[in-house]
FIDOKOL-356182 format. One record per atom (N, C-alpha, C): x, y, z; residue number from 1; atom name. Coordinates in nm, 3 decimals. Layout:
# residues N
<node><east>X</east><north>Y</north><up>Z</up><num>NUM</num><atome>CA</atome></node>
...
//
This chain:
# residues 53
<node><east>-0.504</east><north>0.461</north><up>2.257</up><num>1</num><atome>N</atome></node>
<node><east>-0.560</east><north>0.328</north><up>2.250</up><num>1</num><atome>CA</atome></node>
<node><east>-0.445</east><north>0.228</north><up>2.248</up><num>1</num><atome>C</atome></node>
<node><east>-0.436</east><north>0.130</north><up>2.337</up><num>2</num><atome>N</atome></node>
<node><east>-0.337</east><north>0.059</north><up>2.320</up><num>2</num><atome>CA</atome></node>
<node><east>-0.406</east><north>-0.063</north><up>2.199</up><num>2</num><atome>C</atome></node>
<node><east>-0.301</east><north>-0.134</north><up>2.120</up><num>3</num><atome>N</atome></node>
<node><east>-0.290</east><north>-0.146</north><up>2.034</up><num>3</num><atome>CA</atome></node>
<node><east>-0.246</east><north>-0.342</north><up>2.042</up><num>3</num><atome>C</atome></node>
<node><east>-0.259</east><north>-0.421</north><up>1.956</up><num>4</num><atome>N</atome></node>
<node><east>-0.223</east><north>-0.588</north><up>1.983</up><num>4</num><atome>CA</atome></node>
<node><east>-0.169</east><north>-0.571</north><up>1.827</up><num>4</num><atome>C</atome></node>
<node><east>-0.108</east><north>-0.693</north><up>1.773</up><num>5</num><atome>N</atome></node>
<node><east>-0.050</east><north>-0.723</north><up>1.689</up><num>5</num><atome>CA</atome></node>
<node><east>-0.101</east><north>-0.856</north><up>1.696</up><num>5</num><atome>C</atome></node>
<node><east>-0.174</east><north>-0.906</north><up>1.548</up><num>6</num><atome>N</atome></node>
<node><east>-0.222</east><north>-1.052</north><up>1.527</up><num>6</num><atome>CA</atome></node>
<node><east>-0.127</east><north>-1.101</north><up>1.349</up><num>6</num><atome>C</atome></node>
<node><east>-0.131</east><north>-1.211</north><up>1.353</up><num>7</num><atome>N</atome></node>
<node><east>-0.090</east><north>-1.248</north><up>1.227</up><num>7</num><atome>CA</atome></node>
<node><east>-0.236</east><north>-1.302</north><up>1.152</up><num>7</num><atome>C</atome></node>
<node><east>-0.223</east><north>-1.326</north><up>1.015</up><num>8</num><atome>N</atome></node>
<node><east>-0.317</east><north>-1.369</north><up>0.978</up><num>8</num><atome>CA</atome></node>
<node><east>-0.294</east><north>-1.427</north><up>0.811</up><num>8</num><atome>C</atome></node>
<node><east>-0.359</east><north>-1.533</north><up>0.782</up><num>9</num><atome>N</atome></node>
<node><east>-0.322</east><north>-1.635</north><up>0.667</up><num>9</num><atome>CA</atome></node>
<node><east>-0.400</east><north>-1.565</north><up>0.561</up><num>9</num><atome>C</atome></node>
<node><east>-0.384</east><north>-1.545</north><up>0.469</up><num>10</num><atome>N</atome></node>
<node><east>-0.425</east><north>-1.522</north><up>0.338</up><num>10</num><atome>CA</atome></node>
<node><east>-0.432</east><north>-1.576</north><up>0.263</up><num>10</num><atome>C</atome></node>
<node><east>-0.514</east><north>-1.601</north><up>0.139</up><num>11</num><atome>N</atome></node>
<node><east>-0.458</east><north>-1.665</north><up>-0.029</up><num>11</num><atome>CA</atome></node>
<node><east>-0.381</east><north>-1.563</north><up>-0.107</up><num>11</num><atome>C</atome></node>
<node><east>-0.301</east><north>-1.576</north><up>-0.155</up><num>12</num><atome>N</atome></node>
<node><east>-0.169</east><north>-1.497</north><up>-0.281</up><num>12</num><atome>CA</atome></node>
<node><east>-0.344</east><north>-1.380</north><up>-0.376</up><num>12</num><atome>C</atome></node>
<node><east>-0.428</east><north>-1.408</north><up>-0.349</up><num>13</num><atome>N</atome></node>
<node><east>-0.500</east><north>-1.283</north><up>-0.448</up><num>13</num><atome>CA</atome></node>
<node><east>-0.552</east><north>-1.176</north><up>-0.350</up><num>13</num><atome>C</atome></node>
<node><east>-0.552</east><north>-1.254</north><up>-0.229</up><num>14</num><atome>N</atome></node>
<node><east>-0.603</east><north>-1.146</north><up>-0.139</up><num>14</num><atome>CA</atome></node>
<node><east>-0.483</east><north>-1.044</north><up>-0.068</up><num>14</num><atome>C</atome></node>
<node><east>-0.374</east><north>-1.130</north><up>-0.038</up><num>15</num><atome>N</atome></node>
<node><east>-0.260</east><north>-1.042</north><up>0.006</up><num>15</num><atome>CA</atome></node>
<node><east>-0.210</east><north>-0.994</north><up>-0.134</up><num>15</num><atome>C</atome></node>
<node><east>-0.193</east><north>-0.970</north><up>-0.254</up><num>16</num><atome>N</atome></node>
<node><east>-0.210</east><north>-0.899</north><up>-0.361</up><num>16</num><atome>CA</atome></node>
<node><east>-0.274</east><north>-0.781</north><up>-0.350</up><num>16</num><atome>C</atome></node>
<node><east>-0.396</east><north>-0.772</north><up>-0.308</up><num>17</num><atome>N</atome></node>
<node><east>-0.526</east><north>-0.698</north><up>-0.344</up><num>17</num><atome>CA</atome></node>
<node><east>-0.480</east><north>-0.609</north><up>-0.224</up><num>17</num><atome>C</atome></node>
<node><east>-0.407</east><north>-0.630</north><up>-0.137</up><num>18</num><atome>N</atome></node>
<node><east>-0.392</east><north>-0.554</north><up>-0.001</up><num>18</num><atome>CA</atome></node>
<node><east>-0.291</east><north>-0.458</north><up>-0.018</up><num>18</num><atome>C</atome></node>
<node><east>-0.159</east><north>-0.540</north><up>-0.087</up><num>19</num><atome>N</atome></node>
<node><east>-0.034</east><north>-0.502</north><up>-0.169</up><num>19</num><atome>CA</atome></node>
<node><east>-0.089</east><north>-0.398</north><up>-0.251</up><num>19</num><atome>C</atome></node>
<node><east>-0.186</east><north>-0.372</north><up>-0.333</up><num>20</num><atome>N</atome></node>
<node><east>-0.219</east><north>-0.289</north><up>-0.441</up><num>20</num><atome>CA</atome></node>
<node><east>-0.271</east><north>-0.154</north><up>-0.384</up><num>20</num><atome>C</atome></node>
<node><east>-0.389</east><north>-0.196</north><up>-0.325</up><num>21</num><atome>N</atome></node>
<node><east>-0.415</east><north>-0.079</north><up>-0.211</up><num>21</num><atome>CA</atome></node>
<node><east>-0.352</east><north>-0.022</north><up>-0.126</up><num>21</num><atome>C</atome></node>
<node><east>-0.247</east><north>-0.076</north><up>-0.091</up><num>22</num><atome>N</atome></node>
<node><east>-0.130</east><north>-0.032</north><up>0.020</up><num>22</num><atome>CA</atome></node>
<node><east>-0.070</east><north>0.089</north><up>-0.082</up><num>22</num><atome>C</atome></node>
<node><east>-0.026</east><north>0.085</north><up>-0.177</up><num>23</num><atome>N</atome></node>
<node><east>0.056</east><north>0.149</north><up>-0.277</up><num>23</num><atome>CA</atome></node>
<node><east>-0.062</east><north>0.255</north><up>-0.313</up><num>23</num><atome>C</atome></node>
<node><east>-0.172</east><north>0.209</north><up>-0.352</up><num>24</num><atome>N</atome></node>
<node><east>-0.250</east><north>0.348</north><up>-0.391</up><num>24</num><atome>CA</atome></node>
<node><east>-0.265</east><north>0.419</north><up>-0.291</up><num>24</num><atome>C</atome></node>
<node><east>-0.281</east><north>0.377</north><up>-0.197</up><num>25</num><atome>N</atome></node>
<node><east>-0.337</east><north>0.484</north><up>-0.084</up><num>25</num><atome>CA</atome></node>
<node><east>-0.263</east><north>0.544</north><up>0.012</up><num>25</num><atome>C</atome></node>
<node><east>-0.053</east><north>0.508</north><up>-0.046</up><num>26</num><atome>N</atome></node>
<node><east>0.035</east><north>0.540</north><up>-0.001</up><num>26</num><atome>CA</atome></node>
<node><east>0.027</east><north>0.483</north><up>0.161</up><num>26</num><atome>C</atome></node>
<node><east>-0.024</east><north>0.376</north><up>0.219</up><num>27</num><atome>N</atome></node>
<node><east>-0.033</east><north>0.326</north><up>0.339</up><num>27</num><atome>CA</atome></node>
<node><east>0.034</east><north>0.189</north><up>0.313</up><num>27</num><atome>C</atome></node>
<node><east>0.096</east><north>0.140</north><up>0.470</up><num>28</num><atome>N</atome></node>
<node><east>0.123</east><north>0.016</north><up>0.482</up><num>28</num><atome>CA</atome></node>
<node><east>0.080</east><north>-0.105</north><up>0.460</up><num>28</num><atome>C</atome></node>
<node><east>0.065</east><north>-0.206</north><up>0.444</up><num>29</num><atome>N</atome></node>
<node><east>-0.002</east><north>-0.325</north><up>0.418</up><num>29</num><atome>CA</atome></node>
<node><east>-0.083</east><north>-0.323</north><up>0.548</up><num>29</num><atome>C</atome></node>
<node><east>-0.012</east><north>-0.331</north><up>0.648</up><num>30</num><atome>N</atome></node>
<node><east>-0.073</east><north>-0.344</north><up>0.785</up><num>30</num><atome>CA</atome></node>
<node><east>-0.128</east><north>-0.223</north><up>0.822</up><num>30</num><atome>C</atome></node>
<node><east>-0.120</east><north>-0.103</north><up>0.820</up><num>31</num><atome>N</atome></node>
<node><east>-0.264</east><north>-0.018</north><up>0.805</up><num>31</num><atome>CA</atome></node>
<node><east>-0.367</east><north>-0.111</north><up>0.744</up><num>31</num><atome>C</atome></node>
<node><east>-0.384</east><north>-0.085</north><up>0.578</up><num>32</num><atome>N</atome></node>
<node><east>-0.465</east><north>-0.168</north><up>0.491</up><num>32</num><atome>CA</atome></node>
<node><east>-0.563</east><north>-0.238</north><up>0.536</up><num>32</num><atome>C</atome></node>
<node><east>-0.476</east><north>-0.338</north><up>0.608</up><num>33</num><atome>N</atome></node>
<node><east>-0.505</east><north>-0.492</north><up>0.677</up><num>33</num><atome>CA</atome></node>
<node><east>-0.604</east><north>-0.416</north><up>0.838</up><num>33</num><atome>C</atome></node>
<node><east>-0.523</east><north>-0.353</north><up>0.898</up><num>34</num><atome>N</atome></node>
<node><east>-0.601</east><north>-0.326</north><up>1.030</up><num>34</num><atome>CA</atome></node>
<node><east>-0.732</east><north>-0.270</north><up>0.987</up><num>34</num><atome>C</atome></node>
<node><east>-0.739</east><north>-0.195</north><up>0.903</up><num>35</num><atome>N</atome></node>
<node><east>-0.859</east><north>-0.087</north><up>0.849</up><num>35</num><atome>CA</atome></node>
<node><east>-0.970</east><north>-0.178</north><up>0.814</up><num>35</num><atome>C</atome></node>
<node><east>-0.949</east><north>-0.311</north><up>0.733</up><num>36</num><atome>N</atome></node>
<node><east>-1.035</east><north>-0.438</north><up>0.675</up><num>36</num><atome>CA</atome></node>
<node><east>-1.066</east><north>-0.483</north><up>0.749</up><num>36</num><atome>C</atome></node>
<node><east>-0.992</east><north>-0.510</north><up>0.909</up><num>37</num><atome>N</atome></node>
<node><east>-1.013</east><north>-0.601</north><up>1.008</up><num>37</num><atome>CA</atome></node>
<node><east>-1.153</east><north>-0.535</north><up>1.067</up><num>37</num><atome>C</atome></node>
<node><east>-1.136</east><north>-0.430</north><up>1.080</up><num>38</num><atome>N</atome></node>
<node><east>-1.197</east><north>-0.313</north><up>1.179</up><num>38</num><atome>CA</atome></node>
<node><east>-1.367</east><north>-0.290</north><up>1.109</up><num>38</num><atome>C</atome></node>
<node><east>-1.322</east><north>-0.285</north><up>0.989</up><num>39</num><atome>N</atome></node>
<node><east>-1.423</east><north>-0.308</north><up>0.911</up><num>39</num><atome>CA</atome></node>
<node><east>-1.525</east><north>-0.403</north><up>0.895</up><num>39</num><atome>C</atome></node>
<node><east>-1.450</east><north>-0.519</north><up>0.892</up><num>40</num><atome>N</atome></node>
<node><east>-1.506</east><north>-0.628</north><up>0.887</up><num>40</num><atome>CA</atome></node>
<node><east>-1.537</east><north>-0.714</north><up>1.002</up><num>40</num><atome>C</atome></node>
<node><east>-1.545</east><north>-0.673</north><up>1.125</up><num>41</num><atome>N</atome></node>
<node><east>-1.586</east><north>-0.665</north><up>1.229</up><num>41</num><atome>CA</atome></node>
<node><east>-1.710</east><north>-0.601</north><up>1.319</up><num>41</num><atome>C</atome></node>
<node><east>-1.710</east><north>-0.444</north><up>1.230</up><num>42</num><atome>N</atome></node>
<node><east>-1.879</east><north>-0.438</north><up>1.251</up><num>42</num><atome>CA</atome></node>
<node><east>-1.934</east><north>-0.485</north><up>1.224</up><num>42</num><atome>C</atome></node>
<node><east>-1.953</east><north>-0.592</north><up>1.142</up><num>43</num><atome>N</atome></node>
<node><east>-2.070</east><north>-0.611</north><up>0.980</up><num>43</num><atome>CA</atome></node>
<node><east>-2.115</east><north>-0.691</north><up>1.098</up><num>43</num><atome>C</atome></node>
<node><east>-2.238</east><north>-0.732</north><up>1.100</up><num>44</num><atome>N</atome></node>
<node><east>-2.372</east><north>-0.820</north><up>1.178</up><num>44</num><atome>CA</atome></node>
<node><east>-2.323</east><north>-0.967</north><up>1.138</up><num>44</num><atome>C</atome></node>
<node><east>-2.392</east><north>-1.055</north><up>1.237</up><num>45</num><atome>N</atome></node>
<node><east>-2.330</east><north>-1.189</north><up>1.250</up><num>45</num><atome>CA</atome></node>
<node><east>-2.373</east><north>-1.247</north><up>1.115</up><num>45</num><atome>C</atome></node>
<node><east>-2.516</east><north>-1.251</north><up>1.068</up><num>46</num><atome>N</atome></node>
<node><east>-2.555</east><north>-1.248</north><up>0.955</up><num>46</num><atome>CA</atome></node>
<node><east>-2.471</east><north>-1.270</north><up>0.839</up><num>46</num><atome>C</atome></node>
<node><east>-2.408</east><north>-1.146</north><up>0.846</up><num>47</num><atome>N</atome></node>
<node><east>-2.319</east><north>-1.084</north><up>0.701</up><num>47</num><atome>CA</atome></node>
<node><east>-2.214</east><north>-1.163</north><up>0.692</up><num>47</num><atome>C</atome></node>
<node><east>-2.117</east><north>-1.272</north><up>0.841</up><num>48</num><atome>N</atome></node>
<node><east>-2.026</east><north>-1.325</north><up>0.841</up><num>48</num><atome>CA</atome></node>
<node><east>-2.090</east><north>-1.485</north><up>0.784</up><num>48</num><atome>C</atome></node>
<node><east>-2.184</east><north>-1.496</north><up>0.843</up><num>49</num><atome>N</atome></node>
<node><east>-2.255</east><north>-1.613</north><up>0.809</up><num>49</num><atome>CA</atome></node>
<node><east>-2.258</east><north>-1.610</north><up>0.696</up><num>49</num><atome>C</atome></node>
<node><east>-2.339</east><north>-1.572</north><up>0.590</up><num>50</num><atome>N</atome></node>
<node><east>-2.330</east><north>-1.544</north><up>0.435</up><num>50</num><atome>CA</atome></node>
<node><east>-2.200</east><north>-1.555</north><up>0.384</up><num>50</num><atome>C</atome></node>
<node><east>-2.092</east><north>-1.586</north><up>0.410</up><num>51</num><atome>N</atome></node>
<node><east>-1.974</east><north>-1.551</north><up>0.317</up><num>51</num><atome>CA</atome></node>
<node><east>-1.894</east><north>-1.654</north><up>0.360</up><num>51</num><atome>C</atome></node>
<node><east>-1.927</east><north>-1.790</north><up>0.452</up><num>52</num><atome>N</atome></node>
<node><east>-1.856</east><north>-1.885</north><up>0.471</up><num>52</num><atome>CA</atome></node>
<node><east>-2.009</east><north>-2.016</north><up>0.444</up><num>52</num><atome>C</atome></node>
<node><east>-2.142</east><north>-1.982</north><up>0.389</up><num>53</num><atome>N</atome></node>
<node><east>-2.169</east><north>-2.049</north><up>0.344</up><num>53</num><atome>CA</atome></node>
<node><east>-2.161</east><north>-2.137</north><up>0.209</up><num>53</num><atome>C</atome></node>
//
């Protein structure tokens, strides 16, 4: 699978929370981060709607 590289802005609790999980789960931040992206990309338009109301 070829592969892109994006940057992306955070608040200091969320790149924390990524930092923490990175360390437990012995993975990179950017694993972490790609895995959330990927994740949070199936969810239904719905589910995105709800969380920026």
């Amino acid at each position: 699978m070829t592969e892109k590289t994006i940057s992306a802005e955070l608040d200091i609790e969320t790149a924390e929370q990524i930092s923490a999980l990175s360390q437990m789960e012995n993975r990179s931040t950017s694993q972490i981060a790609s895995a959330a992206i990927k994740l949070g990309a199936m969810l239904p338009h719905n589910a995105w709607s709800a969380s920026y109301s």
